[in-house]
NUVOLO-757034 format. One record per residue (C-alpha): chain; residue in three letters; residue number from 1; x, y, z. Coordinates in steps of 0.1 Angstrom, whole numbers. Layout:
// NUVOLO-757034
NODE   kolro   kolnu   volum      px      py      pz
NODE       A     Ala     NUM       X       Y       Z
...
//
This chain:
// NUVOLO-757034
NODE   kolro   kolnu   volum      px      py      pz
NODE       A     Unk       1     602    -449    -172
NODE       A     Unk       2     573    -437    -190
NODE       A     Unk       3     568    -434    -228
NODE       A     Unk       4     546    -409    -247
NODE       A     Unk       5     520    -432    -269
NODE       A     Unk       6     495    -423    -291
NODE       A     Unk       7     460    -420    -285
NODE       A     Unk       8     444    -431    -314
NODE       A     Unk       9     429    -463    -311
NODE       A     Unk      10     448    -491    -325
NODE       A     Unk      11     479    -473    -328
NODE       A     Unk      12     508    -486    -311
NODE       A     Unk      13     530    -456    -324
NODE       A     Unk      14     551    -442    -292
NODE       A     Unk      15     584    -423    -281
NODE       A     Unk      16     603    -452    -276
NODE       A     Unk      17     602    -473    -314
NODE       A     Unk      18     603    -437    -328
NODE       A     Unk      19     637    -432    -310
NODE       A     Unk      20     650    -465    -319
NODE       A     Unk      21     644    -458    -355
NODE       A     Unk      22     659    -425    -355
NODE       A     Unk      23     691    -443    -339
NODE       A     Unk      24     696    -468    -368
NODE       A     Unk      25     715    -463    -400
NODE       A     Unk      26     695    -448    -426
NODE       A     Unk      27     695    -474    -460
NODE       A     Unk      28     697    -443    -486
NODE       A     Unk      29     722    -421    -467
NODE       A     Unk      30     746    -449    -454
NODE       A     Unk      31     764    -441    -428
NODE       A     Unk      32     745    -420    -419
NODE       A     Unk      33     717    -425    -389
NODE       A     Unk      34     685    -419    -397
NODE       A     Unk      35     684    -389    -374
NODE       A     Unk      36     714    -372    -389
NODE       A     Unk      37     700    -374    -429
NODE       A     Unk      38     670    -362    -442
NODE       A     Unk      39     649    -390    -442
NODE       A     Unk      40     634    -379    -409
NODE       A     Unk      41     609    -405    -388
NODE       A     Unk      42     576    -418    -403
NODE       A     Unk      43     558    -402    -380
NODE       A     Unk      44     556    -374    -353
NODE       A     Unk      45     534    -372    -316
NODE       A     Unk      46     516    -338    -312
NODE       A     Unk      47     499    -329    -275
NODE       A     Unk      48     458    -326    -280
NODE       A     Unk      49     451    -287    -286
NODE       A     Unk      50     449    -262    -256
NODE       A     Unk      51     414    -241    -260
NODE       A     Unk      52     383    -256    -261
NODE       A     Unk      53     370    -254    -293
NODE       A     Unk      54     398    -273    -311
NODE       A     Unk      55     400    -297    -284
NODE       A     Unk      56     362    -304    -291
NODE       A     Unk      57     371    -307    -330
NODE       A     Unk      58     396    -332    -320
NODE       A     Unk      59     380    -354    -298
NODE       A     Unk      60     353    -355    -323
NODE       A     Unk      61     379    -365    -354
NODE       A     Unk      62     389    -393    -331
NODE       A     Unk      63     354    -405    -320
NODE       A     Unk      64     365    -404    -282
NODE       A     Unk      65     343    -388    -253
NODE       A     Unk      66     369    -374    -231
NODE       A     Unk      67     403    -359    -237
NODE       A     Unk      68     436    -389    -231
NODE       A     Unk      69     467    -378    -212
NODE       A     Unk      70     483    -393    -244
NODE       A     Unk      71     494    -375    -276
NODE       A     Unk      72     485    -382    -315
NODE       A     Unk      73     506    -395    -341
NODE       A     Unk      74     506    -377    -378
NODE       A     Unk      75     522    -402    -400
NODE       A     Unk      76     544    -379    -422
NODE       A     Unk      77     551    -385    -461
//
């Protein structure tokens, strides 16, 4: 099975633990899951972007050369 990770480096964000911690029970919204409140996961995966141009912007942000087969993490808040 593979597992979508995140290509930042030093990152060990990926499909998998954000799965697992949507599948336990949220502390604030008891019984609920963490998937069913609104709590939400700490962080999302995004695909690099499609055209060129923002690909480039990208790739530059992350200080990498050439484009990963992996996705990015956005910690959200």
């Amino acid at each position: 099975m593979t597992s979508i990770i995140c290509s930042v480096r030093g990152c060990h964000n990926n499909w998998m633990k954000r799965r697992q911690f949507l599948q336990q029970q949220c502390f604030e919204h008891q019984p609920l899951r963490r998937s069913e409140c609104t709590c939400g996961a700490p962080y999302d995966l995004h695909p690099p972007p499609k055209d060129a141009e923002s690909l480039w912007l990208w790739l530059k942000a992350l200080n990498i050369k050439k484009p990963p087969t992996r996705t990015l993490s956005f910690m959200t808040t």
